[in-house]
C-alpha positions as CSV (number, residue, x, y, z in Angstrom):
1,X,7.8,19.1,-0.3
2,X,5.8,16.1,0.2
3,X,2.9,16.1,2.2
4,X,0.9,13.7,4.0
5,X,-2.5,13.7,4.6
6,X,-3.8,12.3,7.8
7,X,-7.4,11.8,6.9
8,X,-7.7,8.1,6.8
9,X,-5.3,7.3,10.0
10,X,-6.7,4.4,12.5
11,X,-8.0,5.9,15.3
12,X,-5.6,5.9,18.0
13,X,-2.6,5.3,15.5
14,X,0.5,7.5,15.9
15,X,1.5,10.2,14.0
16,X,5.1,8.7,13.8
17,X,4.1,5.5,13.0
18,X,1.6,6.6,10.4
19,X,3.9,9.0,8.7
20,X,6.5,5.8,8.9
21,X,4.4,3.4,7.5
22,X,3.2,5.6,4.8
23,X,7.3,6.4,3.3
24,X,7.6,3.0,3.7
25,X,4.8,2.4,0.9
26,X,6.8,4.7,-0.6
27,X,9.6,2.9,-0.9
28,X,8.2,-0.3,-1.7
29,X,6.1,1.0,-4.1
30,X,9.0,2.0,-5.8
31,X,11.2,-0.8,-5.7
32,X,8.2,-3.2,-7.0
33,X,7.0,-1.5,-9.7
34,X,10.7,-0.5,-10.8
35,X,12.3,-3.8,-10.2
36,X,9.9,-6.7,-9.6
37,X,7.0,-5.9,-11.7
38,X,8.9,-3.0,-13.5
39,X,5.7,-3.3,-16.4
40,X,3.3,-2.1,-14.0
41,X,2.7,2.2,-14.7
42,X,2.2,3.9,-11.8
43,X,1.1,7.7,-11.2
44,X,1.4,8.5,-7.9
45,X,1.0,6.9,-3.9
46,X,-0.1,3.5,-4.6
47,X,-0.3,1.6,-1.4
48,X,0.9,-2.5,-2.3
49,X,0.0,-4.9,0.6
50,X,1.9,-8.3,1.1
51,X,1.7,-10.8,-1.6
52,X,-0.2,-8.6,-4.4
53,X,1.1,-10.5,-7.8
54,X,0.8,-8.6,-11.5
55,X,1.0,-11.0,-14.4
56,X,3.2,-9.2,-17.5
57,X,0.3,-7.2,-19.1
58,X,-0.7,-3.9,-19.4
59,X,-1.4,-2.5,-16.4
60,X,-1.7,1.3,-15.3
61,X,-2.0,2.3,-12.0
62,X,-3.2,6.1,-10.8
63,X,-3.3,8.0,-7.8
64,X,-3.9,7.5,-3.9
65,X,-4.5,3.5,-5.2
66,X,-4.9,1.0,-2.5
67,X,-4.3,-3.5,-3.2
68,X,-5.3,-5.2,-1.1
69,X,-3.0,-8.2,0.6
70,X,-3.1,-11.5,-2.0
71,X,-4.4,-9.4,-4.9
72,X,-4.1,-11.0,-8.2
73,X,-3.8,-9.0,-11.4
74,X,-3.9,-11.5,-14.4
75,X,-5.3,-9.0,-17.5
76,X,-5.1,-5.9,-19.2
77,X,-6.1,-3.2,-15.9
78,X,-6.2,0.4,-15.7
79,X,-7.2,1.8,-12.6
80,X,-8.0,5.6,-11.5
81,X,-7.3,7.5,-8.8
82,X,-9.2,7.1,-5.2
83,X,-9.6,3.4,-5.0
84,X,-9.4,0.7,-2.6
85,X,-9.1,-2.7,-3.8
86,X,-9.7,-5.3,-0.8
87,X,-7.8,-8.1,0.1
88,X,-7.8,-11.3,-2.5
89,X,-9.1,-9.8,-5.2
90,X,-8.8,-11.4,-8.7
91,X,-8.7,-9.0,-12.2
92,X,-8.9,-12.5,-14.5
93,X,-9.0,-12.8,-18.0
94,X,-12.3,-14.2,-20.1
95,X,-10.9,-16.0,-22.9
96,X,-8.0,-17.4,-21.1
97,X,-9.0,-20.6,-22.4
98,X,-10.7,-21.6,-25.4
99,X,-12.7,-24.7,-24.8
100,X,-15.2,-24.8,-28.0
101,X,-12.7,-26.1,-30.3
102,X,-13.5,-29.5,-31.9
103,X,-10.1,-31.4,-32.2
104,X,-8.1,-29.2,-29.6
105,X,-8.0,-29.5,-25.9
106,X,-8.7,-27.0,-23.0
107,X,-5.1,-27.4,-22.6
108,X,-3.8,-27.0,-26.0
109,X,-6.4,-24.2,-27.0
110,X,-5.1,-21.0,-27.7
111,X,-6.1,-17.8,-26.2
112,X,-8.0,-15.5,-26.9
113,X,-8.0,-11.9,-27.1
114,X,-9.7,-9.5,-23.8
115,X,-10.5,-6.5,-23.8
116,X,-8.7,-4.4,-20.8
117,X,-10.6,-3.9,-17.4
118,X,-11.0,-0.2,-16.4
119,X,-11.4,1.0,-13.1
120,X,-12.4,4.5,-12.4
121,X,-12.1,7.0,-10.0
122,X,-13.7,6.8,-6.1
123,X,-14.3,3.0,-6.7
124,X,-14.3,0.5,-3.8
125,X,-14.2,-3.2,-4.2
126,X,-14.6,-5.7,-1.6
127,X,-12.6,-8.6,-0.1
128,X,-12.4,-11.4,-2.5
129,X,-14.3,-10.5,-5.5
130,X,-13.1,-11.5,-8.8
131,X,-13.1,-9.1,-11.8
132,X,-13.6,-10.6,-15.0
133,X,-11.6,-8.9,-18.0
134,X,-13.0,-6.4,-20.1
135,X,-15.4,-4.5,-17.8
136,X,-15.6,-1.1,-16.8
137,X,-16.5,-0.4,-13.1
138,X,-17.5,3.2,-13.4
139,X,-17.2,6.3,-10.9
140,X,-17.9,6.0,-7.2
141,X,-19.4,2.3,-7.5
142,X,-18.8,-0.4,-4.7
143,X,-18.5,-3.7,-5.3
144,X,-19.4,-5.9,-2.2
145,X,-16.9,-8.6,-0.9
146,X,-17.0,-11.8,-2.3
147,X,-18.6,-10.4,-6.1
148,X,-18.4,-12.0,-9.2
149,X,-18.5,-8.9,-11.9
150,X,-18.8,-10.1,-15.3
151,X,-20.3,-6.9,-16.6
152,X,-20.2,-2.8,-16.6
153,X,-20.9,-1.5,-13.7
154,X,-22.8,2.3,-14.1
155,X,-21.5,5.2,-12.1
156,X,-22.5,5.9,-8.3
157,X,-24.0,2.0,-7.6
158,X,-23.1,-0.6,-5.4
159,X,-23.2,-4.2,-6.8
160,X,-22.8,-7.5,-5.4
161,X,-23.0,-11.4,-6.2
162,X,-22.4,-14.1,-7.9
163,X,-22.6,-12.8,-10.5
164,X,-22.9,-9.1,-9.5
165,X,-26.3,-7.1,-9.5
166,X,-27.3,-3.5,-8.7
167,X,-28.0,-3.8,-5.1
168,X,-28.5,0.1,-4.8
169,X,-27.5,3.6,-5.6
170,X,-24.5,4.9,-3.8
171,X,-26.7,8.3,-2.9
172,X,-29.8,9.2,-1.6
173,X,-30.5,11.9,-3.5
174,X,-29.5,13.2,-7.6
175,X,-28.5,16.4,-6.0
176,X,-26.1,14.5,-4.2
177,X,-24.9,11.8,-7.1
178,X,-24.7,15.3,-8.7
179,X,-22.6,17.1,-5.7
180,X,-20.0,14.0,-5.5
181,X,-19.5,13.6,-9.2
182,X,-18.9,17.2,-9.3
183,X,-16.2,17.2,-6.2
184,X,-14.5,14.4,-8.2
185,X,-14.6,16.7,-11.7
186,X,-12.8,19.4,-9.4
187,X,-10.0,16.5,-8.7
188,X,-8.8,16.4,-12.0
């Protein structure tokens, strides 16, 4: 039996449209990942919003996994469980151009090889950042809207810019960086 968790329902929403809307992910969540991008691994509710594109590459996608409307996945990716991903977000590759070869243009350069982007559990990322390839954004971090992340991003911090810097810790306190890190272990 399936159930539904009604935790992060809009104030003032209906039941019956929430429940309706969420089988409905369902169902499109099914049909894209096993007919339109049938490449795309999938482990659980994964919530698609209009327009989200996946380029054929490895991609891996956990549990209770939110993409945002005009979403563009264009390298390796595997993300965790728990996280939203904002509208018009770009997972781009770094060497999808080489443009230091003598003799060759941008155009005719081959590409080179990335590294696959990891996302980890409880992570949030804003409204049109862009992920370059090859990083990994660890547990509980935020990235603020409109980021450029070109680099790891250490558990429990929120980051932002271009490109992205530490802008703080997620928690006050260690104890609680310790008591959420510890809730998450228990999700496993």
């Amino acid at each position: 039996m399936m159930k539904i968790e009604y935790t992060n329902m809009a104030k003032g929403e209906n039941k019956l449209v929430f429940i309706s809307k969420y089988l409905l992910h369902i169902l499109r969540t099914w049909y894209l990942f096993n007919f339109k991008f049938s490449w795309v691994n999938y482990k659980g509710f994964v919530r698609v919003m209009r327009n989200v594109r996946f380029a054929k590459m490895n991609i891996t996608i956990g549990d209770k996994v939110q993409l945002g409307k005009d979403t563009k996945v264009a390298c390796d990716l595997v993300i965790g469980n728990y996280v939203l991903i904002a509208g018009q977000v770009s997972f781009v590759g770094r060497n999808d151009h080489q443009y230091n070869l003598p003799g060759t243009t941008m155009w005719d350069s081959p590409r080179g090889k990335d590294s696959a982007t990891i996302i980890q559990n409880d992570v949030w990322i804003g409204s049109g950042s862009t992920i370059i390839a090859g990083v990994n954004i660890g547990k509980g971090a935020v990235i603020a809207a409109g980021s450029l992340v070109n680099k790891n991003i250490p558990d429990f911090e929120i980051w932002g810019g271009v490109p992205a810097r530490k802008i703080k810790d997620r928690f006050v306190s260690p104890e609680d960086k310790k008591t959420h890190k510890l809730y998450l272990e228990s999700l496993s």
